[in-house]
Structure formats: structure tokens, C-alpha cells
C-alpha positions in Angstrom: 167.2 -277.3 129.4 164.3 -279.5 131.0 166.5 -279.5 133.8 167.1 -275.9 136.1 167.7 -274.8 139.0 166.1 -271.2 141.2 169.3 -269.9 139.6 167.8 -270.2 135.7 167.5 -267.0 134.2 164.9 -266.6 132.0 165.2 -263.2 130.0 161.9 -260.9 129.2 162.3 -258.2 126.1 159.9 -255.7 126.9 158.3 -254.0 130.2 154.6 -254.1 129.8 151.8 -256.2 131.3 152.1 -259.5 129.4 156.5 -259.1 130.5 155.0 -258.5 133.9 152.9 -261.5 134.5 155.5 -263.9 132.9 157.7 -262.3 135.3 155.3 -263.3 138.0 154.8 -266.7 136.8 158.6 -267.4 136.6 159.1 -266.3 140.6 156.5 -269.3 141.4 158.4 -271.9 138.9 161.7 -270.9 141.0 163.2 -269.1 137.9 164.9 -265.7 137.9 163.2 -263.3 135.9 164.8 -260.6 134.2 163.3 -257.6 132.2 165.1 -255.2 129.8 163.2 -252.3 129.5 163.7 -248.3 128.9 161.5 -247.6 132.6 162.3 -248.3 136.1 158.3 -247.9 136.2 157.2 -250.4 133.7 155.3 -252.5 134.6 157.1 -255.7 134.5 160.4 -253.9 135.7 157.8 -253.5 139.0 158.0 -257.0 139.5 161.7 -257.8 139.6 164.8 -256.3 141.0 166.7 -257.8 137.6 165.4 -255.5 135.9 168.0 -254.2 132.9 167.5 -250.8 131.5 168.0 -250.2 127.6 166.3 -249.9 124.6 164.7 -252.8 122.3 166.5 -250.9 119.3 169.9 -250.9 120.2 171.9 -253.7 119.3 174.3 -252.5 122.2 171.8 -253.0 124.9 170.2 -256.3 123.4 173.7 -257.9 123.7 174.4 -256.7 127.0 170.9 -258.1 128.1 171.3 -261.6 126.2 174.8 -262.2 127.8 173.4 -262.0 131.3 170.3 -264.3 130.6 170.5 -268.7 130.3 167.1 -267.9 127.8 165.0 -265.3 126.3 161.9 -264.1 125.1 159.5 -261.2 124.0 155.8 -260.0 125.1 155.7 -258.4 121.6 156.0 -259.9 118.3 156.7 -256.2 117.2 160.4 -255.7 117.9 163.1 -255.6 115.1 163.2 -259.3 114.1 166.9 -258.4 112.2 168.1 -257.1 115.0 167.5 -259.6 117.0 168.9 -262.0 114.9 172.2 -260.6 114.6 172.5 -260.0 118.6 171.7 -263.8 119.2 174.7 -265.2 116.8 176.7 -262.7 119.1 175.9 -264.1 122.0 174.5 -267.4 121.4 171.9 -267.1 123.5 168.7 -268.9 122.8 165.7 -266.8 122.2 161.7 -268.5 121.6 160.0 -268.2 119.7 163.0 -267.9 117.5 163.5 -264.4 115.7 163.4 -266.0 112.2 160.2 -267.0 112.9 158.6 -263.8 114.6 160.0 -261.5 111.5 157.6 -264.1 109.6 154.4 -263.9 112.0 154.9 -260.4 112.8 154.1 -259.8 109.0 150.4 -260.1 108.2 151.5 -261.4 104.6 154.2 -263.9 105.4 152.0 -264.8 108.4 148.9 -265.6 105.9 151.6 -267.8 103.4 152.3 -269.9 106.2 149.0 -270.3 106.9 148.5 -271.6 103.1 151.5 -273.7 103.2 150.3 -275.4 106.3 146.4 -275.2 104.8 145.1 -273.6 108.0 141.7 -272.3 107.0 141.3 -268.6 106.6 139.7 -265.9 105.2 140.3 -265.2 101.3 143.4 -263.0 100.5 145.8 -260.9 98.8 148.9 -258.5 99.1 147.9 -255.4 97.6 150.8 -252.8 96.0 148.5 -250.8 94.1 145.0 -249.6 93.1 144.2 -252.5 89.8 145.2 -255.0 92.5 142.8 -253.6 95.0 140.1 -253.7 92.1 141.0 -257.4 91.0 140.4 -258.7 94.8 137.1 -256.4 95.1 135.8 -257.7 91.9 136.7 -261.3 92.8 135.1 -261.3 96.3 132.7 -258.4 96.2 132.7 -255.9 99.1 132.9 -255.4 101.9 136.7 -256.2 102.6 139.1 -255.6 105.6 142.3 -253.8 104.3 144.8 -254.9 107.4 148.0 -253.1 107.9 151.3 -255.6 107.1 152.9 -254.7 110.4 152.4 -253.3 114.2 148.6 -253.4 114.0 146.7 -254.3 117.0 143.7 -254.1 119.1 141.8 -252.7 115.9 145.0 -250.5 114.9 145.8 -250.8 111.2 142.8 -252.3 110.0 140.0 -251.0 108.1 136.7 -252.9 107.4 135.6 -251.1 104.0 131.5 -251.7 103.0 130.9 -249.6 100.0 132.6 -248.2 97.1 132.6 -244.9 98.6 134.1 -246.3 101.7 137.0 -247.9 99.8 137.6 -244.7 97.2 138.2 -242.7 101.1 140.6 -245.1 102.3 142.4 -245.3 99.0 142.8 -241.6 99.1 143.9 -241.1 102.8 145.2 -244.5 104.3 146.5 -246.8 101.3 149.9 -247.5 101.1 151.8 -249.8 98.2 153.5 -252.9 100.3 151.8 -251.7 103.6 148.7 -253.8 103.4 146.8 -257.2 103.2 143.4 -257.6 102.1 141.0 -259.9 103.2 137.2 -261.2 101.8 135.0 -259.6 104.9 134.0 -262.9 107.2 130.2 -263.2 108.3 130.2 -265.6 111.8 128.5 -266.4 114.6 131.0 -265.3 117.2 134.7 -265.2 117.6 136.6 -267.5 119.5 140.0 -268.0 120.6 142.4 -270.8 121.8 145.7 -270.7 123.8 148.2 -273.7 122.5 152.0 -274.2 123.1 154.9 -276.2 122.1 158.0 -277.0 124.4 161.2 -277.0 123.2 161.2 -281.3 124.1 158.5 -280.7 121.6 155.6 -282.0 123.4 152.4 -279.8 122.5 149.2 -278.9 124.8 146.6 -276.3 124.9 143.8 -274.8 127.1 140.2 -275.3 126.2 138.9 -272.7 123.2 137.3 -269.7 124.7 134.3 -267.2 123.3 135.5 -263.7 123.1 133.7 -260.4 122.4 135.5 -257.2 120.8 134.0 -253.5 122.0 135.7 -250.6 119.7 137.8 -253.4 118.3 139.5 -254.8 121.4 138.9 -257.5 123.4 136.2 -257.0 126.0 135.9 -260.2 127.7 136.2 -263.9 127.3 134.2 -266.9 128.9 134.5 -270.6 128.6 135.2 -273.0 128.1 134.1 -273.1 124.5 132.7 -276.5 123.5 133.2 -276.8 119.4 132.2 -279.9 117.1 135.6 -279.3 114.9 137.6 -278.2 118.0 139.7 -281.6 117.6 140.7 -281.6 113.6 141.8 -278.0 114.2 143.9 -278.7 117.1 145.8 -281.4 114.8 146.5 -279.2 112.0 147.7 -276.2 114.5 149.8 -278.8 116.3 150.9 -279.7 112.9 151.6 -275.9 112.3 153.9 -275.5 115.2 155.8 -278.8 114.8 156.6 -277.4 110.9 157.2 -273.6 112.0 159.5 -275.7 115.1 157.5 -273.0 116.9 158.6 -273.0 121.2 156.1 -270.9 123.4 152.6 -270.2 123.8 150.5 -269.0 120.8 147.2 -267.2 120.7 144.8 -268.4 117.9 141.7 -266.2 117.3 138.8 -267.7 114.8 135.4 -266.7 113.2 133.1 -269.3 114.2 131.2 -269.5 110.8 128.5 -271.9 109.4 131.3 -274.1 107.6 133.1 -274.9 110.5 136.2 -272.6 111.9 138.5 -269.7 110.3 141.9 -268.6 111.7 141.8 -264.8 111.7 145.0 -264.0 113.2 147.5 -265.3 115.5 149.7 -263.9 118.2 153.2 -265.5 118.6 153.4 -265.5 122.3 151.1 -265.0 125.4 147.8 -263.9 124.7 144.9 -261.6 126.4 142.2 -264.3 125.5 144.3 -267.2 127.7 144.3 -264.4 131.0 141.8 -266.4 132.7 144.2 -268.9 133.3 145.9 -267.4 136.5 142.9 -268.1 138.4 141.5 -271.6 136.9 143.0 -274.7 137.9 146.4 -276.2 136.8 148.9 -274.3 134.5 148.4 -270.7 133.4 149.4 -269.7 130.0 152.2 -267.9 131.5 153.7 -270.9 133.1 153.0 -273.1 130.1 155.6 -270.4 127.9 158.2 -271.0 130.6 158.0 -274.3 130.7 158.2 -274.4 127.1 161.1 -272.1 126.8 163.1 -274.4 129.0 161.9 -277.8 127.6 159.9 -279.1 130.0 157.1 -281.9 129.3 154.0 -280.2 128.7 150.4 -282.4 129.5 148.6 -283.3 126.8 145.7 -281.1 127.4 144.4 -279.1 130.3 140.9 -279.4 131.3 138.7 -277.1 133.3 135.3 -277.8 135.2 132.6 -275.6 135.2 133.0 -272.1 133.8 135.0 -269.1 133.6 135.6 -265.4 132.4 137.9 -262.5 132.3 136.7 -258.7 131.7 139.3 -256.2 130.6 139.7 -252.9 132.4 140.2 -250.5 129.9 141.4 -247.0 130.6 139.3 -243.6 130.1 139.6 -240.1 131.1 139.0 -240.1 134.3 141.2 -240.3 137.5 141.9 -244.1 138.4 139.4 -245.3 141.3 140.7 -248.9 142.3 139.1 -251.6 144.7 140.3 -254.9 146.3 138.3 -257.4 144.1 139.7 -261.3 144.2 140.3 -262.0 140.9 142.0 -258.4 140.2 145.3 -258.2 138.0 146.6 -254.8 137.6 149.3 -253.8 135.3 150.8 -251.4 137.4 150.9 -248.8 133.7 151.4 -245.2 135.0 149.6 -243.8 132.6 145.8 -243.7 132.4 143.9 -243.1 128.8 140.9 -244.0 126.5 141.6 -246.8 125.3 144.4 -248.2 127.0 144.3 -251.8 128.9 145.1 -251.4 132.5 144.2 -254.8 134.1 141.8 -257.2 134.1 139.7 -259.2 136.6 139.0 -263.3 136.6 136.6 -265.3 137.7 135.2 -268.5 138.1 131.5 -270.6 138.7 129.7 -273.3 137.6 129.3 -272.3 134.2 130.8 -269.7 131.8 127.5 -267.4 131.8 127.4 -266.8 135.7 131.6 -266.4 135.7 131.1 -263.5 133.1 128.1 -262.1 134.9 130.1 -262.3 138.1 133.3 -260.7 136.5 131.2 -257.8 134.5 129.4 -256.8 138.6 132.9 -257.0 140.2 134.0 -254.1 137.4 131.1 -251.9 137.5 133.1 -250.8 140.5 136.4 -249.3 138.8 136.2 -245.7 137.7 138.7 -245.8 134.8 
């Protein structure tokens, strides 16, 4: 489908912020963006009138939705994968990344086999059913560990970084669940990074430049680059090498510990990622438009380089009354809902070098009362 025309409609499953600025990013290409979503007041059904109301769940609705897009995809890897399935061999309607392959990723455990299959460095592991297993692992690789939930944890939900021995009898008492978790060996590193690479469906492969990021209360807080790594390059071959295997088609965010022996995947994200937001305002192709063009098989470049520096700081909601500001740079998700907790946009920026592009980003949101 590298060839389209204004008339291509590229289908979105899901109504939040990520929906929302693919949305945005497909009016520019010349596509038609459609959203299928339970709220006229989502945020990306803000940003198109083809907006399609219905539920995620309902196989009813998800064929209804399929039938009246050329191409489809989702902002959340955390949607019924079966489901999805069995509405695309009704309709026949492509959908990327493909659902096979997001019930896989979306699974912590089945994400981490890949990994091995592929040997992507990462932390030390097990699927834990019971509490002799838990013991084994703990004995093997001493504490602390980091129990993470299988499924539908994010942003710090679902995992639990246990230090001691009374820490772990607690969570084995009032959070442990038999086929609900992963463990891993706790990772000492230097800082965590992050990198946004894609695959179109012509297969060509590109990426942006790796990026530092920093957590606060377990969620990302900001990110600045670009990143410059020694063992960038050997990495970027064996996740290129990932995605060609997996026949993965979109954008994927990778997120590493930066240890003392060289990089370590901790997770991945099968679609558009907050680490690669700083694209919209840098030069050349924004993650967002790299997942179009990859969903309808246009040539991707090879790589895409930035000069200088750049940031992004995440607005993150609290429990006050919203108090907004023009700032250039400024994305806002449009949620209606203000809480702790809760990501509600996000401003860019760029300079000479990463340092004064975070420093300018951090002033610019000293202004928002959130």
C-alpha cells in the first residue's frame, strides 16, 4: 500500500493521547484518520470528525470499525489480542502490528522468550506460579528482585521492586498471584535510556537517535538527547534483527538500563512511545509519522539524525484545578479529566545541546498548575 491517496483511511483503536497525535500526524500525510472509541470527548475523537463510537470489547463494533477502514492500528498493546484476531479474518482488514504478535508482547513472559530466542540482552528471569519457585529465583540471584505483573502493567502499575526478605514475605501475602507474574534479578545502572525504531511493511527499518530518560514515582518525567552510546550500533542490528524475525510493522519503543557491561532491554512497547514525543518538534519525521508510513509500506530512511539537543517534560496531572498557558512547544491531550497521576500533555523543546533543551522545557512548565 506504498501507494495512497487523501482518501486512505488509516483506522486508530483507542481514543487517548497517543490515538490523538497519530490522528494528527495522519491529517498532515493526506490520510484520513479514523478513531473508534466509547467518547465523543476522547481525546483523539477531538481531532477527527471520523470518529466511530463502540467499545474495544465487542466483537460487533470492532467489525463494523475494520469494514470501514483500508488499515488499522492500536495506541495500546492492552486490547483483547483474540478478539482481534477473529474480527480481522472477518473482515480481512489488515491491522499492524499484527494481533498475533501484540497477544505475545503484551505478555511480559512471552515478551521475555522472544527476547531469548532472538538473544536480546536482558535482565535475568523467571515465570513464577508458586512460592518454591519464587524461592529457587531468590536463592539463585539473591535479592532484591522486581516481581512484574504478566499483563496491563504500566507507568510503574504492576510491578514491585522487593529488597529484603520481609519485603518479599508482604508481597507474597497480599499481591502474589500463580501465572500472574514475572520475576526479574534487580538491575543496578547508570541511567535509563530509550530508543524509538520502526519497521515498514516494504520492510525497510530506521530509528531516531537513543534518548536519556528519567522516571519520578515510576513514570517517565522527561527525556533529552540525543543519547550518544559506544554499543548504540550492535544493538540497533540485533533489534533490527528482532523486528525482521517477529515481521514486526510500526514503531516500537525500547527502554534500556545503561549498565557497566554495555546495554539491557528492560521492556518494550509495541507501538508509539512517550520517550520518542520529542519528535513532533525536531527536524524530519516524528515517530507518529514514521508508524504511518510504516503501516502503509512506505520507504523509511535509514536513520534520522538530529543537530544539537532536545527534551520533552511530561505534564502530569494533580489535584488542583487545570491552569494552562500558550507555551511553543505545548501538546495537550485534550483528557477531561484531571488527577494525580495522570499524563495530560507534554511540552518540547529544542537548543544547542540536550542539557539547555531540558532546562528550557523544565522553566516553560513551572508555569502549569496541574
Amino acid at each position: 500500500m506504498s501507494h495512497f491517496s487523501p482518501k486512505t483511511k488509516v483506522g486508530y483503536l483507542g481514543g487517548g493521547q497517543l490515538a490523538k497525535m497519530l490522528s494528527e500526524s495522519a491529517h498532515q500525510l493526506g490520510l484520513e484518520p479514523h478513531v473508534l472509541s466509547l467518547r465523543a470527548d476522547s481525546p483523539a475523537a477531538q481531532n477527527t470528525k471520523y470518529w466511530h463510537q463502540g467499545s474495544l470489547e465487542s466483537h460487533a463494533d470492532l467489525e463494523t470499525f475494520l469494514k470501514s477502514v483500508d488499515v488499522a492500528t492500536f495506541e495500546s498493546e492492552f486490547l483483547n489480542a483474540d478478539k482481534l484476531v477473529q474480527a480481522q479474518k472477518a473482515t480481512k482488514t489488515k491491522i499492524f502490528p499484527t494481533p498475533e504478535l501484540m497477544g505475545q508482547l503484551q505478555d511480559r513472559k512471552t515478551q521475555k522468550q522472544l527476547f531469548d530466542q532472538s538473544r536480546l540482552p536482558s535482565s535475568p528471569w523467571a515465570a513464577v506460579d508458586s512460592e518454591p519457585e519464587i524461592a529457587e529465583f531468590v536463592n539463585l540471584h539473591k535479592l532484591p528482585v522486581v516481581f512484574k505483573q504478566r499483563t496491563f502493567g504500566y507507568d510503574g502499575y504492576g510491578t514491585f521492586i522487593v529488597k529484603d526478605k520481609k519485603q518479599l514475605k508482604s508481597f507474597i501475602e497480599k499481591d502474589f498471584k500463580a501465572n500472574a507474574f514475572i520475576v526479574e534479578k534487580f538491575i543496578s545502572f547508570k541511567k535509563e535510556c530509550a530508543v524509538i525504531i520502526a519497521r515498514s511493511l516494504d520492510g525497510s527499518f530506521t530509528h531516531l537517535p537513543f534518548v536519556e530518560s528519567f522516571q519520578k514515582d515510576a513514570r517517565c518525567d522527561w527525556v533529552k538527547g540525543p543519547l550518544r552510546i559506544k554499543t548504540d550500533g550492535p544493538m540497533l542490528k540485533q533489534l533490527k534483527s528482532f523486528l525482521q524475525k517477529t515481521k514486526y510493522v510500526g514503531v516500537m519503543g525500547v527502554e534500556f538500563f545503561q549498565t557497566s557491561k554495555g546495554l539491557l532491554i528492560n521492556e518494550i512497547a509495541p507501538r508509539v512511545h512517550n520517550t520518542g514525543h520529542y519528535s513532533q518538534n525536531t527536524p524530519g519525521y516524528s515517530q507518529f509519522d514514521l508508524h504511518n508510513m510504516c503501516l502503509l509500506g512506505m520507504k523509511l530512511p535509514k536513520e534520522i539524525k538530529i543537530k544539537g539537543g532536545f527534551a520533552m517534560v511530561n505534564l502530569i496531572g494533580g489535584d488542583k484545578p487545570i491552569k494552562l498557558k500558550a507555551v511553543p512547544g505545548l501538546h495537550w491531550y485534550g483528557k477531561t479529566e484531571n488527577r494525580p497521576g495522570r499524563k495530560m500533555g507534554h511540552i518540547n523543546k529544542v537548543a544547542s545541546t540536550p542539557e539547555k533543551a531540558l532546562e528550557a522545557a523544565k522553566k516553560k512548565r513551572k508555569g502549569f498548575q496541574l
